[in-house]
Legacy VTK file of the C-alpha trace (Angstrom):
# vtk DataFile Version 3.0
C-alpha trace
ASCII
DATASET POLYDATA
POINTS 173 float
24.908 25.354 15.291
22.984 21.960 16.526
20.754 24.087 18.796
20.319 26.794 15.826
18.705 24.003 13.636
16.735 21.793 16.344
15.012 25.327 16.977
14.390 25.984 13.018
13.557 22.163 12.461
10.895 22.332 15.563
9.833 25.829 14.312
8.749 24.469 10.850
7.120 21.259 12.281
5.389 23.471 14.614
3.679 25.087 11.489
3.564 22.434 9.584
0.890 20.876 12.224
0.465 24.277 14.012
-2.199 25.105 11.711
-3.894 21.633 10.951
-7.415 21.609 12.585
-10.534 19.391 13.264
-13.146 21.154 11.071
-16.028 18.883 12.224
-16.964 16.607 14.543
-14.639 15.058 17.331
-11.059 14.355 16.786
-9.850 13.451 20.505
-12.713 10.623 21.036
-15.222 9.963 17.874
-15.532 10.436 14.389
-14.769 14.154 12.784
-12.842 15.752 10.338
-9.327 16.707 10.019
-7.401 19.118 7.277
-3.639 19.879 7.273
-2.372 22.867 5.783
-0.387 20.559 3.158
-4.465 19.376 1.540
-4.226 16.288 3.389
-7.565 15.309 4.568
-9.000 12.680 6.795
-12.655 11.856 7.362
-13.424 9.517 10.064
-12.503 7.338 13.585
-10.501 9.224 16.229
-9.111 7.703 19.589
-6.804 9.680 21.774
-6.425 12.427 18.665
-4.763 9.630 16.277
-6.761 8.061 13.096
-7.747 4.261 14.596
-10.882 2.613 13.436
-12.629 3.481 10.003
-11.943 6.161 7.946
-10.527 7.859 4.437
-7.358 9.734 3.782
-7.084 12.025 0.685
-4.265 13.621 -0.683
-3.882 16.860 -2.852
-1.757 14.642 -5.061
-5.017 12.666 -5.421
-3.864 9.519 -3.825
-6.441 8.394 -1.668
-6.696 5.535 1.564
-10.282 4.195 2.566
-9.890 1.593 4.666
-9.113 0.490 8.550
-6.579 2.838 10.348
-4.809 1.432 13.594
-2.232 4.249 15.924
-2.729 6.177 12.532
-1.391 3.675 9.890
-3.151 1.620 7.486
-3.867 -1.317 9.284
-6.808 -3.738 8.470
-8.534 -3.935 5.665
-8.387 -1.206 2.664
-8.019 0.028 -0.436
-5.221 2.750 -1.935
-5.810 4.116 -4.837
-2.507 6.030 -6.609
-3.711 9.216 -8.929
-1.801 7.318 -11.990
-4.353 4.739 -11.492
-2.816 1.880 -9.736
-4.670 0.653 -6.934
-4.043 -2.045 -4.027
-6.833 -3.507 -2.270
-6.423 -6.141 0.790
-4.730 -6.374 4.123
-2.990 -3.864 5.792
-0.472 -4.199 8.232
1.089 -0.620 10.012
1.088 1.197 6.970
1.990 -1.857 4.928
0.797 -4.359 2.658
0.482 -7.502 4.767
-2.144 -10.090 4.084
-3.709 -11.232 0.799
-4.478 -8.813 -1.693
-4.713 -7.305 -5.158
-2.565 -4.541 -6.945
-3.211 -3.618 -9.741
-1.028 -1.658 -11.494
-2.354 1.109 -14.058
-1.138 -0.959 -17.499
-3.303 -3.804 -16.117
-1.022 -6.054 -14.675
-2.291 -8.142 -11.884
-1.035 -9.526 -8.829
-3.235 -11.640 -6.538
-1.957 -13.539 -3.455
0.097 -13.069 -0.550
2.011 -10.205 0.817
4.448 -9.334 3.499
5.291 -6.038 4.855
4.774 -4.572 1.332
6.671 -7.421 -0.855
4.750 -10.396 -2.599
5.288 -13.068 -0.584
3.390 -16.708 -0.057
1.204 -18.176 -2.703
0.677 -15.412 -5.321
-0.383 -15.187 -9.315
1.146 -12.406 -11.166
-0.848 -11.848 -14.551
1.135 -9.410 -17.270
-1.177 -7.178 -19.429
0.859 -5.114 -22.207
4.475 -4.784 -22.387
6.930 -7.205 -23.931
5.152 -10.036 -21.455
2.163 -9.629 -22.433
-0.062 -12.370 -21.791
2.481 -14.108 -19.875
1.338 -15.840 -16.141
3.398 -16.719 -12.934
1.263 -18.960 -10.564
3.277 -20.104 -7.769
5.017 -19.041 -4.426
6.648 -15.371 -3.908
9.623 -14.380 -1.334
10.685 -10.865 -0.569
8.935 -9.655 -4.085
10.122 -12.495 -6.277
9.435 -15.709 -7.496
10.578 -17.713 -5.008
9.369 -21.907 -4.549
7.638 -24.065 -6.512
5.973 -22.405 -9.462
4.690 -22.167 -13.390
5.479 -19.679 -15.964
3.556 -19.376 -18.629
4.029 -17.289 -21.791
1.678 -15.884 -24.023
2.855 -18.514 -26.685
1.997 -21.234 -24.682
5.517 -21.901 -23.377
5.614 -23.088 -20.044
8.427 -23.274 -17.626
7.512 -25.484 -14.028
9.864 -26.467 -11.374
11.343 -24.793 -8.403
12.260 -20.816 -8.637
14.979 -18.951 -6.544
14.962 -14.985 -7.632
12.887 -14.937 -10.337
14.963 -17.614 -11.758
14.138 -21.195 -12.299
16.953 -23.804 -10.998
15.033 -26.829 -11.236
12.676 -27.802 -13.623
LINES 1 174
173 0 1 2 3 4 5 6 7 8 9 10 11 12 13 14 15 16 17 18 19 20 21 22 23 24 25 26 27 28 29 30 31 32 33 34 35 36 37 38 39 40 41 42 43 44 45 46 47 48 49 50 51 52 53 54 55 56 57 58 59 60 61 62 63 64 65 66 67 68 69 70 71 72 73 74 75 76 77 78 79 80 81 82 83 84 85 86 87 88 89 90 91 92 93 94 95 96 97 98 99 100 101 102 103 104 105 106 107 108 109 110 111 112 113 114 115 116 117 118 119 120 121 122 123 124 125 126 127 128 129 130 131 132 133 134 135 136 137 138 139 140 141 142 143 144 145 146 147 148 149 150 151 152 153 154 155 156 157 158 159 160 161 162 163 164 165 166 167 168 169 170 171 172
């Protein structure tokens, strides 16, 4: 039964890239054109038939990468742009955000700073557009996605909250 569905499993990834194709240009060693059969498409830098150097990946979903590509992940500089709108632009690290950079997600909010293998992380301002925060700022250090460190709050109201954050939460002011 193991051997029945390795076969059907290696069948279907067979098509799957069986029928994927360079439609221009050189793929191996150079710059050209690749399609999947899924409407995947990338335009740009080949080496050794992988995506490394410059080049722009476009989905049928209408997600789209244009950036730096390293052993075919983002990796470098780039920009993703998500069909809903949201958009991240900034360092890349294998297929991860890694570096300083902006997302910006499609209601407006803003984050600006650090990131770490796709979490905020380091120094990082988080601005809130809409919602029940809007208006409100966080301008301080990020860990693992949260605020994390030394840090400001501040509400739309003028409020502010300042000390040292742990998860989002504040424990000393």
């Amino acid at each position: 039964m193991k051997k029945l569905f390795l076969y059907i499993f290696m069948g279907l990834l067979w098509c799957n890239v069986g029928f994927a194709e360079c439609i221009e240009g050189d793929c191996t060693n150079g710059k050209g054109t690749y399609i999947f059969p899924n409407g995947v498409k990338y335009v740009g830098e080949f080496k050794d038939n992988i995506y490394h150097g410059k080049g722009i990946l476009s989905f049928s979903s209408g997600a789209k990468y244009v950036g730096e590509f390293k052993e075919n992940e983002y990796h470098g500089q780039g920009t993703y742009t998500f069909p809903e709108g949201e958009n991240y632009i900034g360092e890349w690290k294998y297929g991860r955000e890694h570096g300083q950079g902006t997302y910006t997600w499609a209601n407006g909010d803003k984050y600006v700073g650090g990131w770490k293998d796709g979490k905020k992380n380091g120094q990082g301002t988080f601005t809130f557009v809409g919602g029940e925060n809007d208006g409100d700022k966080y301008v301080g250090e990020w860990k693992n996605g949260k605020y994390h460190g030394q840090g400001t709050y501040t509400y739309a109201n003028g409020t502010v909250k300042k000390g040292i954050w742990k998860k989002n939460k504040l424990v000393i002011p």
